[in-house]
mmCIF entry with sequence, helices, sheets and N, C-alpha, C, O atoms, coordinates in Angstrom:
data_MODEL
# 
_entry.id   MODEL 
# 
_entity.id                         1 
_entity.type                       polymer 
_entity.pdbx_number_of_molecules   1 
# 
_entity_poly.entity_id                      1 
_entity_poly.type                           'polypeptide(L)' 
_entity_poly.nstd_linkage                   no 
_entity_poly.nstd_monomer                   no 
_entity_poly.pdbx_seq_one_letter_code       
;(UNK)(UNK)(UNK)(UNK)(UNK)(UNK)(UNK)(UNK)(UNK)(UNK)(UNK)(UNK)(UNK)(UNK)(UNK)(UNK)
(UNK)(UNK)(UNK)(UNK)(UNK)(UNK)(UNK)(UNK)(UNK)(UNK)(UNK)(UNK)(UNK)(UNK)(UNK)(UNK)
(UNK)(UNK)(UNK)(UNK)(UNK)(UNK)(UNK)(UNK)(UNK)(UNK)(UNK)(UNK)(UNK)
;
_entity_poly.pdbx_seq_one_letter_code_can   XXXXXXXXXXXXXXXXXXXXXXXXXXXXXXXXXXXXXXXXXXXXX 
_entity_poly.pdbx_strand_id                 A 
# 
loop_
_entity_poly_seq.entity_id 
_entity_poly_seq.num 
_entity_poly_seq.mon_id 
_entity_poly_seq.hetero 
1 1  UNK n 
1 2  UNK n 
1 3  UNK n 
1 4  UNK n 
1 5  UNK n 
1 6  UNK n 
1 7  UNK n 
1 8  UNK n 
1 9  UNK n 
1 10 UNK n 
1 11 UNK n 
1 12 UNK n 
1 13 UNK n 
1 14 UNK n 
1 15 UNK n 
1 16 UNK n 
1 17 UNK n 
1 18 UNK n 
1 19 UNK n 
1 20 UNK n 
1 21 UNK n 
1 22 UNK n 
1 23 UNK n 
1 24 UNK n 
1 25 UNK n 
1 26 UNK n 
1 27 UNK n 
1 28 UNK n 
1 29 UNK n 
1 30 UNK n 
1 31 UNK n 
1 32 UNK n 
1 33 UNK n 
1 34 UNK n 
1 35 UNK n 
1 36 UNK n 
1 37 UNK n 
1 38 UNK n 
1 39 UNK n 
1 40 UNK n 
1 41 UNK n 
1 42 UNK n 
1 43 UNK n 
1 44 UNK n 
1 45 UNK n 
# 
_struct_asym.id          A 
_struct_asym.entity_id   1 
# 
_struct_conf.conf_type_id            HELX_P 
_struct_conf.id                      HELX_P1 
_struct_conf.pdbx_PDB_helix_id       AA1 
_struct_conf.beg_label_comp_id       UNK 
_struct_conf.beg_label_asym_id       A 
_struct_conf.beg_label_seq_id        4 
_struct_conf.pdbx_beg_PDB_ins_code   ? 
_struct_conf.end_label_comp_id       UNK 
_struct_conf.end_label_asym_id       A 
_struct_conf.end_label_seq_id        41 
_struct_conf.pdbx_end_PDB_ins_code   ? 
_struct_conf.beg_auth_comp_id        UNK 
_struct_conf.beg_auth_asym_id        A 
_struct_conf.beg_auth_seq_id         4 
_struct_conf.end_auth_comp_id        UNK 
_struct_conf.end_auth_asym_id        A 
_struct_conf.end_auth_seq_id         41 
_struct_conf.pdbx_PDB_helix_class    1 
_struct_conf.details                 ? 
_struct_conf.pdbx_PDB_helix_length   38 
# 
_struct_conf_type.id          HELX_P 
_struct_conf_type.criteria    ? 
_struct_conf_type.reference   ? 
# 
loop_
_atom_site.group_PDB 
_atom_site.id 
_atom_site.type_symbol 
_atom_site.label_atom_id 
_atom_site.label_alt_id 
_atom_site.label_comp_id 
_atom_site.label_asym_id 
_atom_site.label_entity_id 
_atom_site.label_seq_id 
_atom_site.pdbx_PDB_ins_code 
_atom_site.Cartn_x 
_atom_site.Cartn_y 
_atom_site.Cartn_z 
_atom_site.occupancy 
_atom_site.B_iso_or_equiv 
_atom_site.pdbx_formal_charge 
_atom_site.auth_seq_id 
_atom_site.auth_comp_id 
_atom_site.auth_asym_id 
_atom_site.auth_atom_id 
_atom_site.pdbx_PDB_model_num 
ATOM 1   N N  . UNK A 1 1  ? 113.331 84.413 81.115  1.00 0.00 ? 1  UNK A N  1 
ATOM 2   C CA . UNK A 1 1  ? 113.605 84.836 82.478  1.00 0.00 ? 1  UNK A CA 1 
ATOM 3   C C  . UNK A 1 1  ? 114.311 83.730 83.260  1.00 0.00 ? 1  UNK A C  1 
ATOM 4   O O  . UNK A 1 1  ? 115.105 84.193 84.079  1.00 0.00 ? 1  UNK A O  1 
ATOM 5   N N  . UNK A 1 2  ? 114.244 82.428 83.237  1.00 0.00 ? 2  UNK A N  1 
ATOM 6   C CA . UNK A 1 2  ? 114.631 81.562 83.519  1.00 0.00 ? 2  UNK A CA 1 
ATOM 7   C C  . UNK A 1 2  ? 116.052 81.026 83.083  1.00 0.00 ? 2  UNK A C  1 
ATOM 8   O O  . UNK A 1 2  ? 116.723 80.175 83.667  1.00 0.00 ? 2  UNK A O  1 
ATOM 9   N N  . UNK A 1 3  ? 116.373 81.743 81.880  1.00 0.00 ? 3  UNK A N  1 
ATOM 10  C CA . UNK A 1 3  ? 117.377 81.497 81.840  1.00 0.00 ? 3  UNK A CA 1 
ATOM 11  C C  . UNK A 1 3  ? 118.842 82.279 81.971  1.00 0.00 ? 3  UNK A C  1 
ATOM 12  O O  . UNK A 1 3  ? 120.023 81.985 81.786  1.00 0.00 ? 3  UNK A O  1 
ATOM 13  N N  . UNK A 1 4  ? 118.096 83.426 82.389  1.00 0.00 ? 4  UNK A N  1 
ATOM 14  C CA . UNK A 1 4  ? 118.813 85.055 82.832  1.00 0.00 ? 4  UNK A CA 1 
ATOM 15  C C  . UNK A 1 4  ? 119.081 84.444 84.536  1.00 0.00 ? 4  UNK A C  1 
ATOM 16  O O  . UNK A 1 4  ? 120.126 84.754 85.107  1.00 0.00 ? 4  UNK A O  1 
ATOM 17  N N  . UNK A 1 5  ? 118.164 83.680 85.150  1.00 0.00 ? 5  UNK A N  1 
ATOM 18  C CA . UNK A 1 5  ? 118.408 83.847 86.469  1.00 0.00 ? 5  UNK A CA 1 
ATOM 19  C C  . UNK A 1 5  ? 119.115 82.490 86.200  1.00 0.00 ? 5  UNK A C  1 
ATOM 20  O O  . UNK A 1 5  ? 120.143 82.404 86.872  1.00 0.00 ? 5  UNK A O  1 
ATOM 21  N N  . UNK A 1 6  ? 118.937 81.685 85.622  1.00 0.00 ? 6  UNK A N  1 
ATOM 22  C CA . UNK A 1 6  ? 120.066 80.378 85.826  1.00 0.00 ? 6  UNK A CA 1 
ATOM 23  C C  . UNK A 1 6  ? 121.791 81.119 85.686  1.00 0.00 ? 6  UNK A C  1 
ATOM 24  O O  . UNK A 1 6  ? 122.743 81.066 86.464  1.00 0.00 ? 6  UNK A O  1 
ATOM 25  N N  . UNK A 1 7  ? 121.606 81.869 84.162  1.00 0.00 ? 7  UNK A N  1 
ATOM 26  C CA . UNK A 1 7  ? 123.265 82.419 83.767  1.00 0.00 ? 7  UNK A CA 1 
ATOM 27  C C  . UNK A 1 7  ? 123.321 82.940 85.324  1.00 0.00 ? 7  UNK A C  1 
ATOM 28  O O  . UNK A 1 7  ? 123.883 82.325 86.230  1.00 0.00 ? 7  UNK A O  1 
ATOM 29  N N  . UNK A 1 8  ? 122.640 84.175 85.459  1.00 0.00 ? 8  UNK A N  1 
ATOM 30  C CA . UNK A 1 8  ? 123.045 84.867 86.719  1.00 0.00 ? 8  UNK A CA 1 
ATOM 31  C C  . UNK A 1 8  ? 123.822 83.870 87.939  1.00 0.00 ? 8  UNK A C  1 
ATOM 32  O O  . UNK A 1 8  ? 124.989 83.955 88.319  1.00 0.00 ? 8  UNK A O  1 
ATOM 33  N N  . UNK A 1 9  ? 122.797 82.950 88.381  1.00 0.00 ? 9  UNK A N  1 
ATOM 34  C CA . UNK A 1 9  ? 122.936 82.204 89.564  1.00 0.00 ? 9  UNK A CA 1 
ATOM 35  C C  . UNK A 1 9  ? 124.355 81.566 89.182  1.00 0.00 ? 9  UNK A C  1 
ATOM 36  O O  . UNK A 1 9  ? 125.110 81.432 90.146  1.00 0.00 ? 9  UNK A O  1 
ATOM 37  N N  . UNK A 1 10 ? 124.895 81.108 87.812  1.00 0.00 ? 10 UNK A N  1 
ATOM 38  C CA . UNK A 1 10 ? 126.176 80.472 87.715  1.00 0.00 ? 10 UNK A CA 1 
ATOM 39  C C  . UNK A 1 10 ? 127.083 81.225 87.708  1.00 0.00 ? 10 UNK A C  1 
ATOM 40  O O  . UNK A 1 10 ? 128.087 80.808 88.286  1.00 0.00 ? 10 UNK A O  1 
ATOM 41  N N  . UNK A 1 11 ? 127.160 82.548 87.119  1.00 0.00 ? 11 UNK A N  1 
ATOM 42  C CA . UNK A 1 11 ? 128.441 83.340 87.822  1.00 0.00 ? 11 UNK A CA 1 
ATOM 43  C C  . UNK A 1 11 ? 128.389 83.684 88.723  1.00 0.00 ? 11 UNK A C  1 
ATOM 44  O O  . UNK A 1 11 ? 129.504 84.093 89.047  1.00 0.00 ? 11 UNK A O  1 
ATOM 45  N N  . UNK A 1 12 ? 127.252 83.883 89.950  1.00 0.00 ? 12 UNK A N  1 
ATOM 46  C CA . UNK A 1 12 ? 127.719 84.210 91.338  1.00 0.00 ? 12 UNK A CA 1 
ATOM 47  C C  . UNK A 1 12 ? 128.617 83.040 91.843  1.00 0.00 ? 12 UNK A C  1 
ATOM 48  O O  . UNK A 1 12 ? 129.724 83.218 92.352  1.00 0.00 ? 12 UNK A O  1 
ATOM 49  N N  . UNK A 1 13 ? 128.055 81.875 91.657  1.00 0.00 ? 13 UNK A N  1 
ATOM 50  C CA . UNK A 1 13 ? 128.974 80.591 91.777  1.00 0.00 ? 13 UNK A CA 1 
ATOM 51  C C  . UNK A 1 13 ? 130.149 80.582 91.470  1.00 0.00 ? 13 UNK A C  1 
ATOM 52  O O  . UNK A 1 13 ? 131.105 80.432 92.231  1.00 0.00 ? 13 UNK A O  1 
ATOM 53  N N  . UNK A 1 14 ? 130.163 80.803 89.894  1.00 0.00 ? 14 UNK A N  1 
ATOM 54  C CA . UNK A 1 14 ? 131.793 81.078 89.682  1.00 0.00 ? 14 UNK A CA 1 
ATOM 55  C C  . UNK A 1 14 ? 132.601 81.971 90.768  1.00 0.00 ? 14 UNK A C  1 
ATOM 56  O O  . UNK A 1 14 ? 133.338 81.468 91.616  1.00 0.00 ? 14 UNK A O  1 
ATOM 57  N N  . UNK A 1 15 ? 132.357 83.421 90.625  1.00 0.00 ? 15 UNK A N  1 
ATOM 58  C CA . UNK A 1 15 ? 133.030 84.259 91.183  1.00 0.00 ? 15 UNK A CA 1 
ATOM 59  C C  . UNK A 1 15 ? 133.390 83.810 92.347  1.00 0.00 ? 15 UNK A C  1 
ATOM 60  O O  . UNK A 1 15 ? 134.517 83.846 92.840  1.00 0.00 ? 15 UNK A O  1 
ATOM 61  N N  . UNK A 1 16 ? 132.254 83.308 92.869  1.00 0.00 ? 16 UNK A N  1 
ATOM 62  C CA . UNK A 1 16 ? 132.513 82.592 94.835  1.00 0.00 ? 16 UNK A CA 1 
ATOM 63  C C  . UNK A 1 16 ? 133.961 81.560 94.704  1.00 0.00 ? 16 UNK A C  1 
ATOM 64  O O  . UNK A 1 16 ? 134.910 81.582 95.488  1.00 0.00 ? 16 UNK A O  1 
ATOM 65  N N  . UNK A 1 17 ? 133.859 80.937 93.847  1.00 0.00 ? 17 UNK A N  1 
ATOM 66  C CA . UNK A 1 17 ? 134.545 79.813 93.688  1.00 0.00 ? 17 UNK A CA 1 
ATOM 67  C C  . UNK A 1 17 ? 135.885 80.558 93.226  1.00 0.00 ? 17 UNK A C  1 
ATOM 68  O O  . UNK A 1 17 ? 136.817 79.924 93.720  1.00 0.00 ? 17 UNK A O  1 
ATOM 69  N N  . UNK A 1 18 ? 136.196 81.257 92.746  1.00 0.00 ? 18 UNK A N  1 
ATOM 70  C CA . UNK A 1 18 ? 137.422 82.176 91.929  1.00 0.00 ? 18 UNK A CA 1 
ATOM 71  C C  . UNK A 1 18 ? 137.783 82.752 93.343  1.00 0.00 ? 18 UNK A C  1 
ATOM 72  O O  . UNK A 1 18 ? 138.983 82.809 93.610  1.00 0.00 ? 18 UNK A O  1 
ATOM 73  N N  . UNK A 1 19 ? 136.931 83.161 94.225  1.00 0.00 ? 19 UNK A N  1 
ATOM 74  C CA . UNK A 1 19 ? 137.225 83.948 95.489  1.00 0.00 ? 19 UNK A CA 1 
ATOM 75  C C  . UNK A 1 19 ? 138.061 83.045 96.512  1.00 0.00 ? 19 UNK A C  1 
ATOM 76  O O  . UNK A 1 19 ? 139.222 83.158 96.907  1.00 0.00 ? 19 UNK A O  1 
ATOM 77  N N  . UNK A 1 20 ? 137.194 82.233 96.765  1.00 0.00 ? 20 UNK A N  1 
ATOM 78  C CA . UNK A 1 20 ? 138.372 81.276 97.436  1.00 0.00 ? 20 UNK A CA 1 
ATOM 79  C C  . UNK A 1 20 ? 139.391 80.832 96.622  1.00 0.00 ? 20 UNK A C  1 
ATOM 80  O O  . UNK A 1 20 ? 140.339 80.472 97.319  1.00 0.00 ? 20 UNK A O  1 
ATOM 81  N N  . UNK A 1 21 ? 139.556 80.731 95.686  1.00 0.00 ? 21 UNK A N  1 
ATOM 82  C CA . UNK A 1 21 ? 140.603 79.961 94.914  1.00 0.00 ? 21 UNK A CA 1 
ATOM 83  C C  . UNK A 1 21 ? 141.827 81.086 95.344  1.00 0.00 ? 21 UNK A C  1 
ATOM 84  O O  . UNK A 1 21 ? 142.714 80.728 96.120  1.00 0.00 ? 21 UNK A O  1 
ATOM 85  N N  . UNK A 1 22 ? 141.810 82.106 94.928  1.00 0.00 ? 22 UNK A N  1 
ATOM 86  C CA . UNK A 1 22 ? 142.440 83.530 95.062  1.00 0.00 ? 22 UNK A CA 1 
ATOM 87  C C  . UNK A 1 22 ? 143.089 83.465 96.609  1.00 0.00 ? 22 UNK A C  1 
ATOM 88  O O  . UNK A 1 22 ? 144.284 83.402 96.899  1.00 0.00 ? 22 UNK A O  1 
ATOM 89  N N  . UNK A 1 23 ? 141.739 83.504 97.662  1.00 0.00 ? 23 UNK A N  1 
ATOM 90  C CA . UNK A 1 23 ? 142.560 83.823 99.521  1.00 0.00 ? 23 UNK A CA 1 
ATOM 91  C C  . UNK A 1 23 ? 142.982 81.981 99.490  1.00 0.00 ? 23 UNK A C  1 
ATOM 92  O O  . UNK A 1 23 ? 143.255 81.738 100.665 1.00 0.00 ? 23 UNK A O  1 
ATOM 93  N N  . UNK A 1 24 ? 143.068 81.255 99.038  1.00 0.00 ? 24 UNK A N  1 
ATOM 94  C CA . UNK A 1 24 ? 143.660 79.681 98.988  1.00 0.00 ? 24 UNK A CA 1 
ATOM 95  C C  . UNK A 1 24 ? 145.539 80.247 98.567  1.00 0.00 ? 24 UNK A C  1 
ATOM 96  O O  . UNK A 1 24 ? 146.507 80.259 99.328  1.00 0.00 ? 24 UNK A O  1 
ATOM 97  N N  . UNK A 1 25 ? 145.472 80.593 97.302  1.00 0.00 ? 25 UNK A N  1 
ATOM 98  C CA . UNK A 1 25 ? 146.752 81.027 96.807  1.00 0.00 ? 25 UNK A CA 1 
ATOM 99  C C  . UNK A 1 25 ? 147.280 81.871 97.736  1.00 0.00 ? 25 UNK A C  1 
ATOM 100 O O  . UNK A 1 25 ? 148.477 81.760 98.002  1.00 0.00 ? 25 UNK A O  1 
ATOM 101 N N  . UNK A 1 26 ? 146.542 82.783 98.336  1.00 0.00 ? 26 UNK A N  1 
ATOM 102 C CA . UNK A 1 26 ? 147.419 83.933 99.359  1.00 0.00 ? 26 UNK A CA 1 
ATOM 103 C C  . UNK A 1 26 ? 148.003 83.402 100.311 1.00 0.00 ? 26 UNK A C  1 
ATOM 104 O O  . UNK A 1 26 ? 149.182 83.654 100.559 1.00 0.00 ? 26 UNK A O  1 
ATOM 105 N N  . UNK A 1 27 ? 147.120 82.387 101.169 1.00 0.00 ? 27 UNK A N  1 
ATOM 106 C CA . UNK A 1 27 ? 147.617 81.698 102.331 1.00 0.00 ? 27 UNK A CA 1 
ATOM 107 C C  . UNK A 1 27 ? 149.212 80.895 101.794 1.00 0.00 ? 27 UNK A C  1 
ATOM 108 O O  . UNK A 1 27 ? 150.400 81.060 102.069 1.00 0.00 ? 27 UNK A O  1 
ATOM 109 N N  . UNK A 1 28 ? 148.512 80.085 101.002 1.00 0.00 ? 28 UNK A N  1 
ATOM 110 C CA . UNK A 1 28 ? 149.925 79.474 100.550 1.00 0.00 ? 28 UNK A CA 1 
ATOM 111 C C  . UNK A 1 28 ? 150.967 80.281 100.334 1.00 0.00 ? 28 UNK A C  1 
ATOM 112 O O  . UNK A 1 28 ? 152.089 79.903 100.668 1.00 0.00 ? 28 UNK A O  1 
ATOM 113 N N  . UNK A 1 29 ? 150.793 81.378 99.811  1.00 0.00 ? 29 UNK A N  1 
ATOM 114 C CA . UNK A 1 29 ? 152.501 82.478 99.634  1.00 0.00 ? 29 UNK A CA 1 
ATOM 115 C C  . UNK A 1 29 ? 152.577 82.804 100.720 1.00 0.00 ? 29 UNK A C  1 
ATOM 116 O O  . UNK A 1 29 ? 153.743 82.804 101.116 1.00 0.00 ? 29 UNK A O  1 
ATOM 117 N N  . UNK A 1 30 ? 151.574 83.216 101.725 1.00 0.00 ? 30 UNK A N  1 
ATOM 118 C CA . UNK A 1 30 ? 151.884 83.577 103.145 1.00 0.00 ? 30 UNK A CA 1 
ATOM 119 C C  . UNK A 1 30 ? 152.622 82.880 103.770 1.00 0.00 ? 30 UNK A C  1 
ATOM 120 O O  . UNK A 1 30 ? 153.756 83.189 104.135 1.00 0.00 ? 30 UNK A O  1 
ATOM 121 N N  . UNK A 1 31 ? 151.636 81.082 104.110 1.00 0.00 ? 31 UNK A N  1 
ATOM 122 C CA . UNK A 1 31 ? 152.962 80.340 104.139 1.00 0.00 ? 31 UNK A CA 1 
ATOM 123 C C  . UNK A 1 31 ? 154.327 80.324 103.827 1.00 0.00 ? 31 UNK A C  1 
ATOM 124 O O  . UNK A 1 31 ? 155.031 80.363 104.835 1.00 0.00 ? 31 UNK A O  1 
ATOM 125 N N  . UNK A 1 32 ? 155.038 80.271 102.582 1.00 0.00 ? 32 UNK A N  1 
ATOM 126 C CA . UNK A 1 32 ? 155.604 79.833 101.676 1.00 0.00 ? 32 UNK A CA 1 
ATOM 127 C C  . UNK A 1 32 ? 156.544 81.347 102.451 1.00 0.00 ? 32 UNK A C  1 
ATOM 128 O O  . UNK A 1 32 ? 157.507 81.122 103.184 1.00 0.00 ? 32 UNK A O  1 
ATOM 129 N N  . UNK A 1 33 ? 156.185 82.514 102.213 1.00 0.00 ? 33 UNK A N  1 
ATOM 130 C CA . UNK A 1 33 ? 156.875 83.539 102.732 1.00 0.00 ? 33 UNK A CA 1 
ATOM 131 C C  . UNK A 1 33 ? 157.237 83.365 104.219 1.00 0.00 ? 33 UNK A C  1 
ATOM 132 O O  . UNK A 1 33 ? 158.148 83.987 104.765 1.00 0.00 ? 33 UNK A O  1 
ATOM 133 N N  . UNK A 1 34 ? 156.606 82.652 104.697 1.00 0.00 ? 34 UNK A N  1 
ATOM 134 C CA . UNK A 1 34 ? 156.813 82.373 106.704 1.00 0.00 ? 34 UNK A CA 1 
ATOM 135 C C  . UNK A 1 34 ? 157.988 81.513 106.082 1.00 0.00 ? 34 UNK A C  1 
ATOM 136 O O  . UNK A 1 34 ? 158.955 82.196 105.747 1.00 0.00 ? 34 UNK A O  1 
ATOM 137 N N  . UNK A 1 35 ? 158.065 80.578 105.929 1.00 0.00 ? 35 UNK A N  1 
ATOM 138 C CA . UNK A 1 35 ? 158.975 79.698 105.888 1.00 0.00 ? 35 UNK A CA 1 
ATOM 139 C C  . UNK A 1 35 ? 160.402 79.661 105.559 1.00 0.00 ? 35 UNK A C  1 
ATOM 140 O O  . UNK A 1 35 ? 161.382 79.155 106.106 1.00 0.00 ? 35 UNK A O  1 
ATOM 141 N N  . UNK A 1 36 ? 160.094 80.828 103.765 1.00 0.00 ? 36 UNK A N  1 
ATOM 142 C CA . UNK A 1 36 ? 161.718 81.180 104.048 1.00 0.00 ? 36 UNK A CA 1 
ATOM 143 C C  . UNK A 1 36 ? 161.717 82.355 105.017 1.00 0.00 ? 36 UNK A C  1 
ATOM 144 O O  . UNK A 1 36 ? 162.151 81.702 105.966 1.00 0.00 ? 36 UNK A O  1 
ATOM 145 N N  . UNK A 1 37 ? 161.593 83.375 105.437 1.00 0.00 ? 37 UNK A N  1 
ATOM 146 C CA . UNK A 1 37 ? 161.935 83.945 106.604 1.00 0.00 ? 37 UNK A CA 1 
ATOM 147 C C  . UNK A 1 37 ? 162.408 83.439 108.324 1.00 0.00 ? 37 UNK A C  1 
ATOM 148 O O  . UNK A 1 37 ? 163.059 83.914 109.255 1.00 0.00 ? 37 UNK A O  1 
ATOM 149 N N  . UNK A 1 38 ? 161.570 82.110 108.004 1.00 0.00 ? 38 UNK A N  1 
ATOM 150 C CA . UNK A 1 38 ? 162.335 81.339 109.550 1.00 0.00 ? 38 UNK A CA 1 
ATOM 151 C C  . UNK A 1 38 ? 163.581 80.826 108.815 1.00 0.00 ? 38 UNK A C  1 
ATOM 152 O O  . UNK A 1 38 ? 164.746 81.083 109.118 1.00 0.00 ? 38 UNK A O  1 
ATOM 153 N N  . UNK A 1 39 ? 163.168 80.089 107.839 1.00 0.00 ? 39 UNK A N  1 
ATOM 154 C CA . UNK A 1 39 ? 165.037 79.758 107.055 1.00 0.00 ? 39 UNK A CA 1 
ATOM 155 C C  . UNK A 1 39 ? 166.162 80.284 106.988 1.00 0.00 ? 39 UNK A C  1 
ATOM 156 O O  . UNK A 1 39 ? 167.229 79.671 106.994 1.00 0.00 ? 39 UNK A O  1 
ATOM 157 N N  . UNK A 1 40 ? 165.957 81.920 106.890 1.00 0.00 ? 40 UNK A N  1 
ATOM 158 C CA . UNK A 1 40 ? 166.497 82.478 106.389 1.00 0.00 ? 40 UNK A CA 1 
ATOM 159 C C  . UNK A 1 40 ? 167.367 82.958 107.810 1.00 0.00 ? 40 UNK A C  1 
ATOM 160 O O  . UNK A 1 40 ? 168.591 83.029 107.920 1.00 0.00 ? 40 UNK A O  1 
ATOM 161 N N  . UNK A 1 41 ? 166.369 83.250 108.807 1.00 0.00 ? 41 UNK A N  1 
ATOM 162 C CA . UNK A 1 41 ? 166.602 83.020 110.296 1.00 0.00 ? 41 UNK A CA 1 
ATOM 163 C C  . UNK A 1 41 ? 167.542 82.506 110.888 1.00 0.00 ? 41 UNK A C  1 
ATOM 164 O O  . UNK A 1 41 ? 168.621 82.954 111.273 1.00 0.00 ? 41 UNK A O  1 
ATOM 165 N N  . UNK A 1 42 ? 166.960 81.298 110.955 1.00 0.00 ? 42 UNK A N  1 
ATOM 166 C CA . UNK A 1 42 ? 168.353 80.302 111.469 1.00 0.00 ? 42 UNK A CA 1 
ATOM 167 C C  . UNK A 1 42 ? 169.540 79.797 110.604 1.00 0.00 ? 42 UNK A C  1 
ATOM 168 O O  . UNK A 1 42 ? 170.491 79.094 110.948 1.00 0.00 ? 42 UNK A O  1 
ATOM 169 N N  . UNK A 1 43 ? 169.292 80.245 109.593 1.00 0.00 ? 43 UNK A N  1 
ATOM 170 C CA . UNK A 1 43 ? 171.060 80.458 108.818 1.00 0.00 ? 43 UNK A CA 1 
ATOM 171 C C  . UNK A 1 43 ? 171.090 81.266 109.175 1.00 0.00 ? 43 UNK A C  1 
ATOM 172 O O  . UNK A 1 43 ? 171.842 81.665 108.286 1.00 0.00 ? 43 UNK A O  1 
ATOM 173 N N  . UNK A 1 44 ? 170.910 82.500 110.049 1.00 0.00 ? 44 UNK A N  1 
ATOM 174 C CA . UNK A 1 44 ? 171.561 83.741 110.202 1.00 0.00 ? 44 UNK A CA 1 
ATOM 175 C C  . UNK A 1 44 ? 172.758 83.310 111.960 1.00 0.00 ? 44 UNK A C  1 
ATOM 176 O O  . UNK A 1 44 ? 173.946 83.481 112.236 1.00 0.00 ? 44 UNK A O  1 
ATOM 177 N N  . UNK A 1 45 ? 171.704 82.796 112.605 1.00 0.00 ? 45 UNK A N  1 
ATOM 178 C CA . UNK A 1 45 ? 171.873 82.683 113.367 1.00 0.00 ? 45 UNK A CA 1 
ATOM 179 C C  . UNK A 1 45 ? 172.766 81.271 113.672 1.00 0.00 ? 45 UNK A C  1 
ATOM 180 O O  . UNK A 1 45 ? 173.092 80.983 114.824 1.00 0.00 ? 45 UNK A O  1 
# 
């Protein structure tokens, strides 16, 4: 039993940790997408 709730308790960890890793990467393309769109901007302009 002890060692069902240890496995358990380490993939909730994982997953948590995979979760942010995941909205970490989004922000950055979000970024990354803001940026060329202002670029893309003021070469237009």
């Amino acid at each position: 039993m002890k060692t069902a709730f240890a496995a358990l308790a380490f993939l909730l960890a994982a997953s948590a940790a995979a979760c942010n890793t995941v909205e970490g990467v989004g922000e950055d393309v979000t970024a990354a997408g803001t940026a060329i769109d202002k670029t893309a901007n003021d070469a237009k302009n």
